[in-house]
C-alpha positions in Angstrom: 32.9 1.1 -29.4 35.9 -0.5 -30.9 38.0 2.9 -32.2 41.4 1.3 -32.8 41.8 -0.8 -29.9 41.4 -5.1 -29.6 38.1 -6.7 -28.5 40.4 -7.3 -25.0 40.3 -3.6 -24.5 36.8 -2.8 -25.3 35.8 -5.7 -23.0 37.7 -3.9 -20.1 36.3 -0.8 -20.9 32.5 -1.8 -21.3 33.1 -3.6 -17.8 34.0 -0.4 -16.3 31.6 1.6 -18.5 28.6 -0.9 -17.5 29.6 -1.5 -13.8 29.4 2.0 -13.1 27.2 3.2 -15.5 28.8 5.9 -17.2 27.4 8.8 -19.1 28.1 8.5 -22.7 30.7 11.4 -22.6 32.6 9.8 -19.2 33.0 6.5 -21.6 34.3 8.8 -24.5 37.2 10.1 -21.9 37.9 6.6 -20.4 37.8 6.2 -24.0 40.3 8.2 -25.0 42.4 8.2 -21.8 42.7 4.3 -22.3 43.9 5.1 -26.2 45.8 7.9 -25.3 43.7 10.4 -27.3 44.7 13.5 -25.2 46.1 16.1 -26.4 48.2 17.9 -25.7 49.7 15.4 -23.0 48.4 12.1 -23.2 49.8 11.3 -18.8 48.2 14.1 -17.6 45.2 12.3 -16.2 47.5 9.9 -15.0 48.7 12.2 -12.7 45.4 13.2 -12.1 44.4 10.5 -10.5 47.8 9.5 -8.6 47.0 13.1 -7.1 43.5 12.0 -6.4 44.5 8.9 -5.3 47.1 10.9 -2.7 43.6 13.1 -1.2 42.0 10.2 -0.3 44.4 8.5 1.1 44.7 11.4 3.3 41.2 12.1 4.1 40.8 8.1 4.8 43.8 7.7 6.9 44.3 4.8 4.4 46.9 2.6 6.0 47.8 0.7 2.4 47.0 0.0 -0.9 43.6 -2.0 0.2 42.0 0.8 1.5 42.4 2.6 -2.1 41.5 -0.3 -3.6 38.6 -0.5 -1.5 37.4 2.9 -2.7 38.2 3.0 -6.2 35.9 -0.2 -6.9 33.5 0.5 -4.3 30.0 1.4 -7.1 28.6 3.6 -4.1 31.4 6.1 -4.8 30.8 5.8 -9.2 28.7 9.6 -9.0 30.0 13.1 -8.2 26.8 13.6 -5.8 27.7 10.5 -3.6 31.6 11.2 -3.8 30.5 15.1 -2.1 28.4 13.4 0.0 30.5 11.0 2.0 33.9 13.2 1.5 32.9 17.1 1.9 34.2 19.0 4.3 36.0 16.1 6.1 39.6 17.0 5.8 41.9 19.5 4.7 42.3 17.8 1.8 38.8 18.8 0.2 37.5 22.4 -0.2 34.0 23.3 -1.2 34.8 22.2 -4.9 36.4 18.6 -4.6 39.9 17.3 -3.4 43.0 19.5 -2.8 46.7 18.3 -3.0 48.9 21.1 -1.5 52.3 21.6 -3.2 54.0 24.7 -1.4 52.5 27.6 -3.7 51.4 24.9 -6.3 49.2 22.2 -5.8 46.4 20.2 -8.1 43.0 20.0 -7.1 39.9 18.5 -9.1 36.2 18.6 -8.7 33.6 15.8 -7.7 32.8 14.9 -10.7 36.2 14.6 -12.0 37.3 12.6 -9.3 34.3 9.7 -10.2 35.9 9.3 -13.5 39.2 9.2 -12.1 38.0 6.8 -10.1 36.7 5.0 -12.9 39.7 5.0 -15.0 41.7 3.4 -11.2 38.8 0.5 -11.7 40.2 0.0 -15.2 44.1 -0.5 -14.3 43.0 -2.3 -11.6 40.3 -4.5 -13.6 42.2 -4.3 -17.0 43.1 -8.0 -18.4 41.2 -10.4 -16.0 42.9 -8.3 -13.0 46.4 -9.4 -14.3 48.6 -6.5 -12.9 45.6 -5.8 -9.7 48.8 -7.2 -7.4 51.2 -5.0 -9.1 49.2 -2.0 -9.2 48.5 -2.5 -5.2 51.8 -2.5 -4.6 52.2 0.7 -6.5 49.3 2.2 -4.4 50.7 0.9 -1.0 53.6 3.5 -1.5 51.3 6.3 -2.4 49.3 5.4 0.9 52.8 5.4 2.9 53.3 8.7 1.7 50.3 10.7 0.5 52.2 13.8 -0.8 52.9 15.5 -4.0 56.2 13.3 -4.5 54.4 10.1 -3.8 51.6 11.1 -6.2 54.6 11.7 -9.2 55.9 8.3 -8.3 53.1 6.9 -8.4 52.1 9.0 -11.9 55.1 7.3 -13.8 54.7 3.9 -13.1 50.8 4.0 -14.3 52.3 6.1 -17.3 54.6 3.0 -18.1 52.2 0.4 -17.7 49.5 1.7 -19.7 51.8 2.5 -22.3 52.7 -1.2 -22.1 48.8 -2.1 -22.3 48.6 0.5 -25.5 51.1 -1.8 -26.9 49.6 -4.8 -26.5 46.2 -3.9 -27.7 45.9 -0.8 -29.5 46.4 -1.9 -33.5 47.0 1.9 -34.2 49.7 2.4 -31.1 52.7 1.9 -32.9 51.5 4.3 -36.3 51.1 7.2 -34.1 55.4 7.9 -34.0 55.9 7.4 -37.9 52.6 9.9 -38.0 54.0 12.4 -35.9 57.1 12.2 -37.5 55.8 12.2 -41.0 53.4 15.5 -39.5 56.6 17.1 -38.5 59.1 16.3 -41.5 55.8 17.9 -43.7 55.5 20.7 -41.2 51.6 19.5 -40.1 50.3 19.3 -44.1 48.1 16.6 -44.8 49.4 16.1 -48.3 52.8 15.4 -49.7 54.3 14.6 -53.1 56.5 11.7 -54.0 59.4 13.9 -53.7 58.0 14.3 -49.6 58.5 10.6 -49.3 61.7 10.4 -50.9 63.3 13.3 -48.7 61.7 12.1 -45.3 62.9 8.8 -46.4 66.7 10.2 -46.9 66.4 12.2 -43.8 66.3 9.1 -42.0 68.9 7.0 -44.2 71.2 10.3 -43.1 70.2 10.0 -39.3 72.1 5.8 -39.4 68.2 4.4 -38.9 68.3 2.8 -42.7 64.7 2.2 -42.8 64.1 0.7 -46.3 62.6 2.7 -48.6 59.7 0.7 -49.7 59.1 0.6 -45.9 58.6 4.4 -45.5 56.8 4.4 -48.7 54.0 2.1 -46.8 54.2 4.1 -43.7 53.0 7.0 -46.4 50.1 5.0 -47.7 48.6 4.6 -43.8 49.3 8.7 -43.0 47.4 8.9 -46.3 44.5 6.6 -45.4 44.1 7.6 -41.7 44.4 11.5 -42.8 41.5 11.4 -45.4 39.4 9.0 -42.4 40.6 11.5 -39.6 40.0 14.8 -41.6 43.8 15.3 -40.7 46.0 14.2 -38.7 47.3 18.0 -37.7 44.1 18.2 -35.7 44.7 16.0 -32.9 47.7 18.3 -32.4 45.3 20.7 -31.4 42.8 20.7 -28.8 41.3 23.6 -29.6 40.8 22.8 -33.0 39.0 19.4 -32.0 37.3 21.2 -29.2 35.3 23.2 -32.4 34.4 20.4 -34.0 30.9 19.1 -32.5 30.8 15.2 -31.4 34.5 15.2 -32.2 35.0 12.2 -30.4 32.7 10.3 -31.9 34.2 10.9 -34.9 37.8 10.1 -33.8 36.0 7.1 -32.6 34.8 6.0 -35.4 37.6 6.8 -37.7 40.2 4.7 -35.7 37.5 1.9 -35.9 37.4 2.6 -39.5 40.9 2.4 -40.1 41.9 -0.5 -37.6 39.2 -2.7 -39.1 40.4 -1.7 -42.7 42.3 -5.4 -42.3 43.7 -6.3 -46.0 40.5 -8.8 -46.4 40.5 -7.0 -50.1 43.6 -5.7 -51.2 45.5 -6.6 -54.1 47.9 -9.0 -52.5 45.4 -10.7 -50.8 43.9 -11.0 -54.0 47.0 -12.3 -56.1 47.6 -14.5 -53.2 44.2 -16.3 -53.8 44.4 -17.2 -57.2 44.8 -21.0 -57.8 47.8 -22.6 -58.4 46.1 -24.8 -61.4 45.7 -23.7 -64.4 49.4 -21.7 -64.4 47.8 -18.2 -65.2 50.5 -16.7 -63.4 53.9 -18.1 -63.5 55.7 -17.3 -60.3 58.0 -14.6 -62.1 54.5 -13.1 -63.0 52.9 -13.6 -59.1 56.3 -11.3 -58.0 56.1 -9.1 -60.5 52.9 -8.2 -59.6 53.4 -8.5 -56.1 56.3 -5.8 -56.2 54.1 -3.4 -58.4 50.7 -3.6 -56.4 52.1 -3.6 -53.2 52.0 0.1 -52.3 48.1 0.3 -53.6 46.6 3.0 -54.3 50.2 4.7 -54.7 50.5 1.8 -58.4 47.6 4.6 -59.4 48.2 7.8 -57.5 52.2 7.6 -57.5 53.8 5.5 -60.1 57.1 7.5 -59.3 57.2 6.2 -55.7 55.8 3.0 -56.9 59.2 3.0 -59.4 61.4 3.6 -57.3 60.4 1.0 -54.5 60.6 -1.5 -57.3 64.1 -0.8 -58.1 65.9 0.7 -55.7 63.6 -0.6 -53.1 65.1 -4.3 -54.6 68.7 -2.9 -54.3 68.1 -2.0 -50.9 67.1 -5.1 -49.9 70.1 -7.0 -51.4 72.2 -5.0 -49.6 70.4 -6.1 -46.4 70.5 -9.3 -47.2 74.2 -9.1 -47.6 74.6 -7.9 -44.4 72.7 -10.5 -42.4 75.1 -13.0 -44.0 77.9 -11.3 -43.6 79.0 -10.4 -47.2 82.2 -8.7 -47.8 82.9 -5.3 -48.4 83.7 -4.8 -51.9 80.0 -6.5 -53.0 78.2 -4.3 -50.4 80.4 -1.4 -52.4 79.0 -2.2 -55.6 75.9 -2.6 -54.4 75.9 0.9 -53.1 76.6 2.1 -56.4 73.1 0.8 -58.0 74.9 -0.6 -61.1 71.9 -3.3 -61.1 68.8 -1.3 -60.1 66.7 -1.9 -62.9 65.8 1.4 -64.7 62.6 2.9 -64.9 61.7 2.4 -68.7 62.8 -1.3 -68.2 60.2 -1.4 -65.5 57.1 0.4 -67.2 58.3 -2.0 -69.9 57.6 -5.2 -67.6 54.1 -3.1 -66.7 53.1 -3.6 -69.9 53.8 -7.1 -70.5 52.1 -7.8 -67.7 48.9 -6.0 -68.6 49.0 -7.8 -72.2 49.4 -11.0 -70.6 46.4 -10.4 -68.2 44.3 -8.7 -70.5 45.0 -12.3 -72.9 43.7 -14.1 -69.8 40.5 -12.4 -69.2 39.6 -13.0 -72.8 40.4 -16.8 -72.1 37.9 -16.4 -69.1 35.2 -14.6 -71.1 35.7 -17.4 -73.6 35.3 -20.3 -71.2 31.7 -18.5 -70.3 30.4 -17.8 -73.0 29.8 -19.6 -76.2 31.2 -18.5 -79.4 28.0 -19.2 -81.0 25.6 -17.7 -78.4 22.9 -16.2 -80.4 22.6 -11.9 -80.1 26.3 -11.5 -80.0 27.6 -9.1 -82.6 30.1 -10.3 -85.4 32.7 -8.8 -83.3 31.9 -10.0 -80.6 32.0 -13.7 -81.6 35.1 -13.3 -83.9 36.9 -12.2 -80.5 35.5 -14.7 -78.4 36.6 -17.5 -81.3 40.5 -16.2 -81.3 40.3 -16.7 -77.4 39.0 -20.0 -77.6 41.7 -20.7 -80.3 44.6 -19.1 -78.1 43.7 -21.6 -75.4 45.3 -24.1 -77.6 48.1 -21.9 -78.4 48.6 -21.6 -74.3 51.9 -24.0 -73.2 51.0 -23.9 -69.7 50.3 -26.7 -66.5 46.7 -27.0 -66.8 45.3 -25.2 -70.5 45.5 -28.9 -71.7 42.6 -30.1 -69.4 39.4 -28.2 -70.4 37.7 -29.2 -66.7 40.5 -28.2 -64.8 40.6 -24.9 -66.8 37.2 -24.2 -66.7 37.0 -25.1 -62.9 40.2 -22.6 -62.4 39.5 -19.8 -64.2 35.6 -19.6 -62.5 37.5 -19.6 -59.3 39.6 -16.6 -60.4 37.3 -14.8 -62.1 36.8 -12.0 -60.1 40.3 -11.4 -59.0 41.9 -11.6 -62.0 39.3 -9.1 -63.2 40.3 -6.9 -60.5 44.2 -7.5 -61.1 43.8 -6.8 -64.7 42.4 -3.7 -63.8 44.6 -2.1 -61.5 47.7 -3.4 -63.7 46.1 -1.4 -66.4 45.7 1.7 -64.2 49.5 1.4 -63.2 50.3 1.4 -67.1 48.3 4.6 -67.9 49.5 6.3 -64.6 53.5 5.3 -65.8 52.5 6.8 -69.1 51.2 10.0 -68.1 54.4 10.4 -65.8 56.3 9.8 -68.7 55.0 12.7 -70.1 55.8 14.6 -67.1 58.9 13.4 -66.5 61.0 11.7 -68.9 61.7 7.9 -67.3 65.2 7.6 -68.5 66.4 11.2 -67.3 64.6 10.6 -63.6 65.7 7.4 -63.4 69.4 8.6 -63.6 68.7 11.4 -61.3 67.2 9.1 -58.5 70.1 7.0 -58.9 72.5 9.4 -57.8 70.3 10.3 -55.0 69.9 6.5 -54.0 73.4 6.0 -54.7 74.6 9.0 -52.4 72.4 7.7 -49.7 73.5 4.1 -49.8 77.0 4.9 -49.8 76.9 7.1 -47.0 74.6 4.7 -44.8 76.9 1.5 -45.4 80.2 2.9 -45.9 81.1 1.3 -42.7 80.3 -2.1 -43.8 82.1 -1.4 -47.2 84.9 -0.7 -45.3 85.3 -3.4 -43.2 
């Protein structure tokens, strides 16, 4: 069970899990507890268990933070049966249910079998990293047994709150996605789709609100809402607890989604991909590895939103100069112009350099096809062969480090085969999904549009630094 935290977490889990032997469904909440999968407040069995923590102090007499310790890792006290067993009817702090912590005319109370895995999720913060914070977390339960109340019990609550939020940090992959998710769930009012016009305006909400987050950033945040959506079955869900509560085994599935997503490491994608081409033979210049680079980086928005992909490419560029001028301190009047978008490259100018690049790589996978197969292999048709004959003829025709050395070509282009296939492909895809916005949307009057808007939002975001 690895749903979206490190292999450090789901060691300390399966050593609490295993040491106590937990029912499947007491894992799944230690589980999600641990992630802080619980809706709709993720502390509340946090102050669960400071609470129960606080009734057996009191029924123990507990003198400090041992004696809790003492309990909480004792396995004799891992089931609900041996928990009634050695604390029923012993105090006023249990009733015929479970433990009691009175609170005036409020109070919290659990049963048996909710205090075992509350007990089992004290073993984990205990236990948690090779028993790096047990000290801490001792000293934390040696106030609770100095004063076993409601108040001590809250103390005690907040400071477990803060440290597992540190530990969620430190070894939850997904932790830090779930505040641009709730934000993007509550800028698109809990839909689970959006348009590229959504991640413009959630993306100038921000600019408007001094954050500057950079546009091409946001527009990646949007490609992980989009992936973990379609793997969650929506995000809006685990808003609801009722609506999960419907959904047979929805744990599981959470589970596995997380796992799913966390694991979804960019062994594959595109820049991974244009990353691992060789440097020999040149089949890329490095103009032609950035170019790429800026167009593919968003994948699958290059097929699925060329307008977002558009406007990270220019303005997204624009927006970086102008951070870059501010880390090194640049004056005022370039930041100015900058803010304008004089040089943000328009959008026909870009769909332009689309195509050249999908000529260029189509050129090359007929170099590769030619290096494989010979031009006189019998059962070709005429076609075939003429086209395999101009290939081998344009090699010559090639003025690049490396075309001139028919082993060293060979050698490269075999080692590039199937990623250059793949780039070739998706460049072509990002062609015909420019062209069919184009039909949409004319490039030249949405490019001036968006350059007001980026324009507008500049200005207003580093006016300061224009200023000074």
């Amino acid at each position: 069970m690895t749903g979206g935290y490190d292999e450090a977490c789901a060691a300390d889990l399966a050593a609490v899990a295993e040491g106590r032997d937990l029912s499947r469904e007491d894992r799944a909440w230690l589980a999600r507890v641990v992630a802080g999968a619980v809706r709709p407040n993720r502390d509340k069995p946090l102050w669960d268990l400071a609470h129960a923590l606080a009734a057996l102090a009191r029924l123990t007499g507990a003198r400090d933070g041992r004696d809790l310790v003492t309990l909480a890792l004792d396995p004799g006290l891992a089931r609900a049966d041996r928990l009634e067993t050695r604390f029923a009817g012993t105090g006023d702090a249990v009733d015929a249910r479970g433990p009691i912590v009175s609170d005036g005319e409020t109070g919290w109370r659990t049963t048996w079998s909710g205090l075992a895995r509350l007990l089992a999720l004290a073993e984990f913060v205990l236990t948690a990293e090779d028993l790096a914070h047990f000290a801490a977390v001792t000293g934390w339960l040696d106030d609770l047994a100095a004063a076993p109340d409601a108040e001590g019990a809250a103390s005690f609550s907040r400071r477990l709150a803060r440290h597992l939020a540190a530990y969620r940090h430190a070894h939850l992959p997904l932790a830090p996605l779930e505040r641009r998710f709730r934000a993007i769930l509550g800028f698109l009012d809990g839909r689970r789709t959006f348009t590229d016009d959504d991640i413009l305006g959630f993306w100038r909400g921000h600019m408007s609100e001094g954050e500057r987050p950079g546009f091409r950033t946001v527009a990646e945040h949007f490609v992980t809402f989009e992936a973990a959506s379609a793997l969650l079955g929506g995000l809006a869900a685990l808003a609801s607890p009722a609506s999960l509560d419907a959904v047979e085994g929805w744990e599981e599935r959470l589970d596995a989604s997380l796992a799913d997503l966390a694991a979804a490491e960019p062994a594959e994608t595109l820049a991974v991909l244009l990353a691992a081409l060789p440097d020999g033979p040149k089949i890329l210049t490095g103009a032609e590895r950035d170019d790429l680079a800026e167009f593919l980086r968003l994948e699958p928005f290059h097929r699925t939103r060329p307008l977002t992909t558009l406007r990270a490419a220019s303005f997204g560029r624009v927006q970086s100069g102008l951070a870059n001028r501010l880390r090194r301190g640049g004056g005022g009047a370039a930041i100015a112009e900058r803010t304008a978008c004089a040089e943000a490259e328009t959008y026909p100018a870009l769909a332009e350099r689309v195509s050249g690049l999908t000529a260029h790589l189509d050129r090359m996978l007929r170099i590769a096809a030619a290096l494989r197969v010979s031009a006189e292999a019998e059962g070709l048709p005429p076609e075939a062969r003429d086209t395999l004959v101009a290939a081998r003829a344009d090699i010559r025709r090639v003025r690049r480090a490396g075309f001139d050395d028919p082993d060293r070509l060979a050698a490269g282009f075999a080692a590039a085969d199937a990623a250059l296939l793949r780039l070739a492909e998706e460049a072509g895809r990002l062609a015909r999904a420019i062209a069919g916005l184009a039909r949409q949307r004319p490039l030249e009057a949405t490019f001036t549009t968006d350059r007001d808007v980026f324009a507008k939002a500049f200005a207003e975001a580093y006016a300061a630094e224009a200023t000074a």
